[in-house]
PASEBA-1860 file (N, C-alpha, C; in nm, 3 decimals):
! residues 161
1> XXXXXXXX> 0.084/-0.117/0.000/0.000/0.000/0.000/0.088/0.123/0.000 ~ 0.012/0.220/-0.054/0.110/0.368/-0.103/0.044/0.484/-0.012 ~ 0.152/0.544/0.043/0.163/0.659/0.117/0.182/0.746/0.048 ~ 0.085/0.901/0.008/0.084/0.987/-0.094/0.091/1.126/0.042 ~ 0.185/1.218/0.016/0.173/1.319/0.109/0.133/1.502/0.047 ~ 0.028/1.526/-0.003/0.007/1.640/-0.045/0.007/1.797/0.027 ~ 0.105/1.911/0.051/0.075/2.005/0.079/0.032/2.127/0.003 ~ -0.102/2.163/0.099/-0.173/2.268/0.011/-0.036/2.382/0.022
9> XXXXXXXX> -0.112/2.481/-0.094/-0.034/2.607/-0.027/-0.057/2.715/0.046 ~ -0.207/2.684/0.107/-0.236/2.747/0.238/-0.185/2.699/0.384 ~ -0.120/2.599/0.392/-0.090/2.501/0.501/0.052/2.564/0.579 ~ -0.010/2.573/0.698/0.079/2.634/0.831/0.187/2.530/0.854 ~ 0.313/2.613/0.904/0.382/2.554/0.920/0.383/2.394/1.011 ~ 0.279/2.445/1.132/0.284/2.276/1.200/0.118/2.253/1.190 ~ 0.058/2.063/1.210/-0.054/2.116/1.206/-0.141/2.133/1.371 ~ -0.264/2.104/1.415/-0.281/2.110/1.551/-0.407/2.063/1.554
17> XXXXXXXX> -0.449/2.021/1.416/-0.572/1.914/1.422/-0.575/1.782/1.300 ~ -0.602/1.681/1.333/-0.620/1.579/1.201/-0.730/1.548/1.234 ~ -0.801/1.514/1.107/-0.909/1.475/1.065/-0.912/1.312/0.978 ~ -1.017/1.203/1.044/-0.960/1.133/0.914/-1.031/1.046/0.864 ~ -0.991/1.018/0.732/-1.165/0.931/0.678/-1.132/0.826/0.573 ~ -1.216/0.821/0.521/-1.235/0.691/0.389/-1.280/0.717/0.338 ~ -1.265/0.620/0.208/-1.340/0.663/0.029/-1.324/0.543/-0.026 ~ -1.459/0.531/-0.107/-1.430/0.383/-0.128/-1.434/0.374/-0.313
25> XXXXXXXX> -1.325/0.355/-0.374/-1.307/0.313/-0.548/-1.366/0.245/-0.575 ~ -1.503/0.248/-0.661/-1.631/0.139/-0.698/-1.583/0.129/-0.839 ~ -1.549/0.042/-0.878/-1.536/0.053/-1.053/-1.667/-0.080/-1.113 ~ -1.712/-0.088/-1.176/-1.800/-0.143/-1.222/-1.843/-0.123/-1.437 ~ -1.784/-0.227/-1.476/-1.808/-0.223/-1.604/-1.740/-0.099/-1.668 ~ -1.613/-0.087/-1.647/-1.580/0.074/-1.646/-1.588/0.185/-1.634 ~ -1.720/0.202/-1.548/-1.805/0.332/-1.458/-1.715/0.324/-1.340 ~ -1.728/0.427/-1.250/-1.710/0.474/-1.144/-1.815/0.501/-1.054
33> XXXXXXXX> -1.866/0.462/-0.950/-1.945/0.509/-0.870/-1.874/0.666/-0.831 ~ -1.937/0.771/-0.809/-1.897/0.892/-0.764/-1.989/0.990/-0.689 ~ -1.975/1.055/-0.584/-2.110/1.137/-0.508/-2.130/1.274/-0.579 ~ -2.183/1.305/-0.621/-2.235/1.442/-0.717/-2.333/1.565/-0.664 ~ -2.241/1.642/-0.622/-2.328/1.773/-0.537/-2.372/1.811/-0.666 ~ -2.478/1.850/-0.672/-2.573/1.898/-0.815/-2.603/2.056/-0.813 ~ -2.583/2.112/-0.704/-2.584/2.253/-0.667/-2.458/2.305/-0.735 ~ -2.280/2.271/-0.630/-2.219/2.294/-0.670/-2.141/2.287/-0.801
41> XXXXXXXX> -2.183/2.127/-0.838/-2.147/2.040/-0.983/-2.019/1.956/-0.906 ~ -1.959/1.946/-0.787/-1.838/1.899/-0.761/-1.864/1.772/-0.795 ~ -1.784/1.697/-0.757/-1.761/1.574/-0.806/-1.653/1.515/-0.681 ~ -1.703/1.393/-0.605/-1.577/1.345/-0.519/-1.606/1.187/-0.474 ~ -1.483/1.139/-0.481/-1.498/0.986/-0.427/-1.588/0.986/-0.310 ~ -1.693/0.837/-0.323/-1.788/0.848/-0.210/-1.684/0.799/-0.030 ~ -1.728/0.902/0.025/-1.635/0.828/0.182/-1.683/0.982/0.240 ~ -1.600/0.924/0.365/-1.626/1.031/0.459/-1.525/1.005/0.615
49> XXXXXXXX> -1.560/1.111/0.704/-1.510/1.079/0.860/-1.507/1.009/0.920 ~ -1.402/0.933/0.977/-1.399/0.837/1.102/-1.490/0.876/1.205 ~ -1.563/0.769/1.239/-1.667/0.806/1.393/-1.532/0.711/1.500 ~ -1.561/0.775/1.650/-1.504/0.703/1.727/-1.516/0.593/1.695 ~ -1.396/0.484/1.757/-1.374/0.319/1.745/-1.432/0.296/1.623 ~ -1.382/0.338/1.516/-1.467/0.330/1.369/-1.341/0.241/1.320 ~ -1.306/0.159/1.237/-1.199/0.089/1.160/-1.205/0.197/1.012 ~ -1.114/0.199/0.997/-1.125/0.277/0.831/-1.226/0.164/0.706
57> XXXXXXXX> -1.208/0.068/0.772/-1.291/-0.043/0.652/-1.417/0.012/0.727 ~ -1.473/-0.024/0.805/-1.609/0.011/0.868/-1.656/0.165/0.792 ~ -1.588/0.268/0.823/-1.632/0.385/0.791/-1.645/0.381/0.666 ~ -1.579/0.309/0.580/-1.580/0.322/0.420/-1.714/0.265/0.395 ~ -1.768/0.139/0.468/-1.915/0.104/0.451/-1.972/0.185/0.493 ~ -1.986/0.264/0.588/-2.100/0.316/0.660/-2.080/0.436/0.545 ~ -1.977/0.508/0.544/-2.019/0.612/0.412/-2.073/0.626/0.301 ~ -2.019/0.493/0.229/-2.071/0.472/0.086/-2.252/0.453/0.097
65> XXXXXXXX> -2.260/0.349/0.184/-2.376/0.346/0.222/-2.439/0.472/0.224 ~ -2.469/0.549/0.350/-2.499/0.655/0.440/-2.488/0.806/0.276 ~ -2.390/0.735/0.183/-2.393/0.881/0.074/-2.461/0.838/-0.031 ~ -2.459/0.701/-0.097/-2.495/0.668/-0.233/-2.612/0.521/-0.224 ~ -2.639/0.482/-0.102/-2.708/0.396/-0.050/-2.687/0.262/-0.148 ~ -2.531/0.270/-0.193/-2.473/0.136/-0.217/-2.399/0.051/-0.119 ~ -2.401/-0.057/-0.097/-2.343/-0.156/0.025/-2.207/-0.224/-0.043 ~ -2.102/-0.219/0.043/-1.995/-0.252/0.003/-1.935/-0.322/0.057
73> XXXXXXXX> -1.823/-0.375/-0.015/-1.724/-0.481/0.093/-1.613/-0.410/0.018 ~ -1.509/-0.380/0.124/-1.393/-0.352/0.110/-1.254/-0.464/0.042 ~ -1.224/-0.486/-0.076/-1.134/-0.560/-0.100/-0.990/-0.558/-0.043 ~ -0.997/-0.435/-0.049/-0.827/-0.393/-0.017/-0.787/-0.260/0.002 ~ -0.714/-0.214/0.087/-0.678/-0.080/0.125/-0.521/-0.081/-0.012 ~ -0.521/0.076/-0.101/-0.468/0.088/-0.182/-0.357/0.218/-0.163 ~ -0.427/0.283/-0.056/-0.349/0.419/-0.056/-0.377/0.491/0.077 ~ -0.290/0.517/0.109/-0.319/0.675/0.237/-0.283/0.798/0.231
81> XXXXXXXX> -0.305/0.867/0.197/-0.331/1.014/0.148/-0.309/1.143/0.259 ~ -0.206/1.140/0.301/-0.203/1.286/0.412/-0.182/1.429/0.312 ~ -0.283/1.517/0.368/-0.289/1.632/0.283/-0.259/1.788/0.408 ~ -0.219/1.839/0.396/-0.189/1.956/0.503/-0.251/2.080/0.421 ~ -0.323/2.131/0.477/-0.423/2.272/0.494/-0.461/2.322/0.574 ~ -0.393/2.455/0.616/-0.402/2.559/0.760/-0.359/2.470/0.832 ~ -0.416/2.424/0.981/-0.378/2.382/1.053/-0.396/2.243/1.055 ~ -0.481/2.181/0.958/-0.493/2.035/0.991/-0.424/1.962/0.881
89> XXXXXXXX> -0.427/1.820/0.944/-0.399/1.716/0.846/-0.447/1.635/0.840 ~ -0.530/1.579/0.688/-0.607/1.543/0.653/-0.549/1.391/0.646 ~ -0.609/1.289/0.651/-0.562/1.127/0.622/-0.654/1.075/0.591 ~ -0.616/1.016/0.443/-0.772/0.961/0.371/-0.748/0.820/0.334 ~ -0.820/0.721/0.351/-0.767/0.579/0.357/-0.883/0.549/0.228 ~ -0.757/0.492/0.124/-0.863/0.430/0.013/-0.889/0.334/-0.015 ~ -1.027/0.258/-0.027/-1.019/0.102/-0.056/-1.113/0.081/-0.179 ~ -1.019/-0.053/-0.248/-1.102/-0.042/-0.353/-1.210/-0.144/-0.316
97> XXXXXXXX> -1.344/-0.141/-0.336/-1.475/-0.210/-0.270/-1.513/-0.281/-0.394 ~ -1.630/-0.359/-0.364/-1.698/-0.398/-0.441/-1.853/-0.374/-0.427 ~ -1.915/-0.381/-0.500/-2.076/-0.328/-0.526/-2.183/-0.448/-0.477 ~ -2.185/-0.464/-0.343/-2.278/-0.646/-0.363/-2.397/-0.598/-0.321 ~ -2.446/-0.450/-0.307/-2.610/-0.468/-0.251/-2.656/-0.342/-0.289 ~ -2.795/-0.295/-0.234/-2.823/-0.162/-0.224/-2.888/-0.143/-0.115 ~ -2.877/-0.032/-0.020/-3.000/0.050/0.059/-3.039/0.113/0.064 ~ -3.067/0.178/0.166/-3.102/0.344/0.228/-3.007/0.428/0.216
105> XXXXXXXX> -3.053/0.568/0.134/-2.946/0.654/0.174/-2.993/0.699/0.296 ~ -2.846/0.794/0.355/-2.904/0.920/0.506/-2.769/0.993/0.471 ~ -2.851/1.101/0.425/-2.753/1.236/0.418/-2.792/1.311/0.506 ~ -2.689/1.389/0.517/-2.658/1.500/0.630/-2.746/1.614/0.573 ~ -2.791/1.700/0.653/-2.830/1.791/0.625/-2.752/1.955/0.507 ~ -2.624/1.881/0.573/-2.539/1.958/0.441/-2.535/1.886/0.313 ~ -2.542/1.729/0.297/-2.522/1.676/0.228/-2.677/1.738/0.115 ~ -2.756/1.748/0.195/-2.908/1.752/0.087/-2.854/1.837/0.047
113> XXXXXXXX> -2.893/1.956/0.107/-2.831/2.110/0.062/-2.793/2.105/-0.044 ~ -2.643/2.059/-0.062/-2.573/2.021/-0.138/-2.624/1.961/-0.297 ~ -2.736/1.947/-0.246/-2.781/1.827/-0.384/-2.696/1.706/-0.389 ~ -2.652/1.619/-0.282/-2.564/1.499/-0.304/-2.629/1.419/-0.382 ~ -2.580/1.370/-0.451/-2.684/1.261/-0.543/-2.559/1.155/-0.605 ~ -2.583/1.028/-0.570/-2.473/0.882/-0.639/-2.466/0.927/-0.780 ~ -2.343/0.858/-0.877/-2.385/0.877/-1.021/-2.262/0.837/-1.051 ~ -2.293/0.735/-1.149/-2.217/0.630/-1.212/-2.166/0.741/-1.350
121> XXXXXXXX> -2.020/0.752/-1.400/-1.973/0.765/-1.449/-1.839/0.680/-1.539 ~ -1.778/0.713/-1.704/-1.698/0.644/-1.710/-1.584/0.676/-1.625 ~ -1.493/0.562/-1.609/-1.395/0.599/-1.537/-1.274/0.722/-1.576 ~ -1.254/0.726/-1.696/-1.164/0.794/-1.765/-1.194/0.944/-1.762 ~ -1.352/0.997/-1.736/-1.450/1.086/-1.760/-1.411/1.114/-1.619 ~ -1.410/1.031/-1.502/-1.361/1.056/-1.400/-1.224/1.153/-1.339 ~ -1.129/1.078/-1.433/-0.979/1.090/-1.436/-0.974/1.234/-1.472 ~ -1.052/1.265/-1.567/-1.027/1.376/-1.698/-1.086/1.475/-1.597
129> XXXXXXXX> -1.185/1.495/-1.542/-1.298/1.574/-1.417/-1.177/1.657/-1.294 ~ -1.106/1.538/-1.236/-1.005/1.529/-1.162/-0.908/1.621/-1.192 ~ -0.837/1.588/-1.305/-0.695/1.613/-1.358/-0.687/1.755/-1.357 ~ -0.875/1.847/-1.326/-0.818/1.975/-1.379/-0.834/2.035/-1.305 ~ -0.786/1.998/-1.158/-0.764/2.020/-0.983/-0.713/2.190/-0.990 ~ -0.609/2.160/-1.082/-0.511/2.318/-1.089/-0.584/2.473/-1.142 ~ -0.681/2.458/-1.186/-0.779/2.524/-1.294/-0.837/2.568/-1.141 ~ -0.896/2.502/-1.053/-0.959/2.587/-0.930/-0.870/2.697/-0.856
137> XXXXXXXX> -0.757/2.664/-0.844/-0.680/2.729/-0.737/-0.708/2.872/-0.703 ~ -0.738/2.951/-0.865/-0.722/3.106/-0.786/-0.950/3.115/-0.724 ~ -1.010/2.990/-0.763/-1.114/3.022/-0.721/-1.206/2.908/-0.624 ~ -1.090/2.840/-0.576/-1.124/2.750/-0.427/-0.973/2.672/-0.438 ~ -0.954/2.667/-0.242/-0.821/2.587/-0.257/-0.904/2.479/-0.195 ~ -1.006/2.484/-0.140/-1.008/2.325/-0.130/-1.096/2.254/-0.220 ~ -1.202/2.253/-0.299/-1.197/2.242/-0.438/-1.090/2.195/-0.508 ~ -0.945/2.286/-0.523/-0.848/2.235/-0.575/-0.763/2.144/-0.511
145> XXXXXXXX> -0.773/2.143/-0.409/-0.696/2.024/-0.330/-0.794/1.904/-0.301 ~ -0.974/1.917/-0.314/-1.028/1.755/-0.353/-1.010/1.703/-0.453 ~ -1.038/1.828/-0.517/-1.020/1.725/-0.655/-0.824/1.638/-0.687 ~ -0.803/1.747/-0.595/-0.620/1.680/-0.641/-0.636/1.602/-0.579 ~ -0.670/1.562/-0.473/-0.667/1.431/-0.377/-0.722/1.303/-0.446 ~ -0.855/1.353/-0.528/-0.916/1.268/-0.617/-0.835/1.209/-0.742 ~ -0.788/1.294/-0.809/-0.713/1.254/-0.893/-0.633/1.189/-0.847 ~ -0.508/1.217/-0.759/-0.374/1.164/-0.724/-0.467/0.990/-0.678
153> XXXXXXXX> -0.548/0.990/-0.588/-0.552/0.862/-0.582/-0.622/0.775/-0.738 ~ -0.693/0.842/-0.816/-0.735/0.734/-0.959/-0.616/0.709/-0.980 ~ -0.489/0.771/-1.015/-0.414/0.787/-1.054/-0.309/0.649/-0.998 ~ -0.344/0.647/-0.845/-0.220/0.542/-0.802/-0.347/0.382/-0.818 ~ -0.507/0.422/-0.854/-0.601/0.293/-0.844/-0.570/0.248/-0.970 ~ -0.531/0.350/-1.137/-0.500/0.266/-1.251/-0.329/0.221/-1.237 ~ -0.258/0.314/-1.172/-0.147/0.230/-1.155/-0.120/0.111/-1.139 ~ -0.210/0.037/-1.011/-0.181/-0.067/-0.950/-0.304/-0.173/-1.028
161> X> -0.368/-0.153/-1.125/-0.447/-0.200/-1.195/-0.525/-0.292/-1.149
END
C-alpha cells in the first residue's frame, strides 16, 4: 500500500488538528461510482469521517452506504493520502470495494443542501474531471486540493491495476 503526502499552499507551518476518513473506489463495467453535489457540480470519491472506534474499513461502509445507499465490501486498502491545509492534516484511507447490494441513503443535512446525489460515471470521464484540480486554485483551494486528492488517488487505483 502507497503513502501519498500532499501540501496545500495554504498550510501552516505545523498542524494542531487531524481529521480522518475513507473513500471507497467502486469501478464497475468501467463506470465509477462517484457522489455528485448537483448545486455545486463537484464531483468526489464516495467516503467520509472516522466516527469514534470506527476501523477505516467500517467507515468506508457506513459512508458509501450513508452517501450513495450502495453496500460494500472492502477488498483492499490501496493508498493513504495525508494532505496539510491551515492547521490540519487530513488522512484519507482508500479502498477499492466492491458493489454487492443496495440500501437506504441518510444524508446529512449539508449533504441535501448540497444536492448529493450517487452517479455512475466512465472511469476515464472521471480521471479527466479530476486532472483539472489546478484550474480551481485562484477560485477554491479546497476544491483544488479535492479534486487533487481525487485525482492523485485514480491515478495510483490505474497504476496498481
Amino acid at each position: 500500500m502507497k503513502e501519498i503526502e500532499i501540501l496545500g499552499a495554504n498550510r501552516f507551518s505545523t498542524f494542531t488538528k487531524t481529521r480522518e476518513g475513507s473513500r471507497a473506489v467502486i469501478v464497475r463495467d468501467g463506470m465509477i461510482l462517484l457522489s455528485h453535489e448537483t448545486i455545486s457540480g463537484w464531483y468526489l470519491v464516495p467516503g467520509g469521517g472516522l466516527e469514534a472506534g470506527e476501523t477505516p474499513a467500517d467507515c468506508c461502509v457506513r459512508e458509501v452506504k450513508e452517501e450513495t445507499g450502495v453496500i460494500v465490501r472492502p477488498l483492499h486498502q490501496f493508498l493513504t493520502l495525508y494532505e496539510y491545509y491551515e492547521e490540519y492534516r487530513y488522512i484519507s484511507y482508500y479502498f477499492v470495494c466492491e458493489d454487492i447490494g443496495h440500501g437506504q441513503m441518510h444524508l446529512t443535512e449539508a449533504e441535501a443542501r448540497r444536492g448529493l446525489e450517487p452517479q455512475w460515471i466512465p472511469l476515464q470521464e472521471a480521471v479527466d474531471i479530476f486532472s483539472r484540480h489546478q484550474s480551481y486554485a485562484t477560485e477554491s483551494e479546497e476544491k483544488r486540493g479535492s479534486y487533487l486528492r481525487e485525482y492523485t488517488a485514480l491515478q495510483e487505483y490505474l497504476r496498481i491495476g
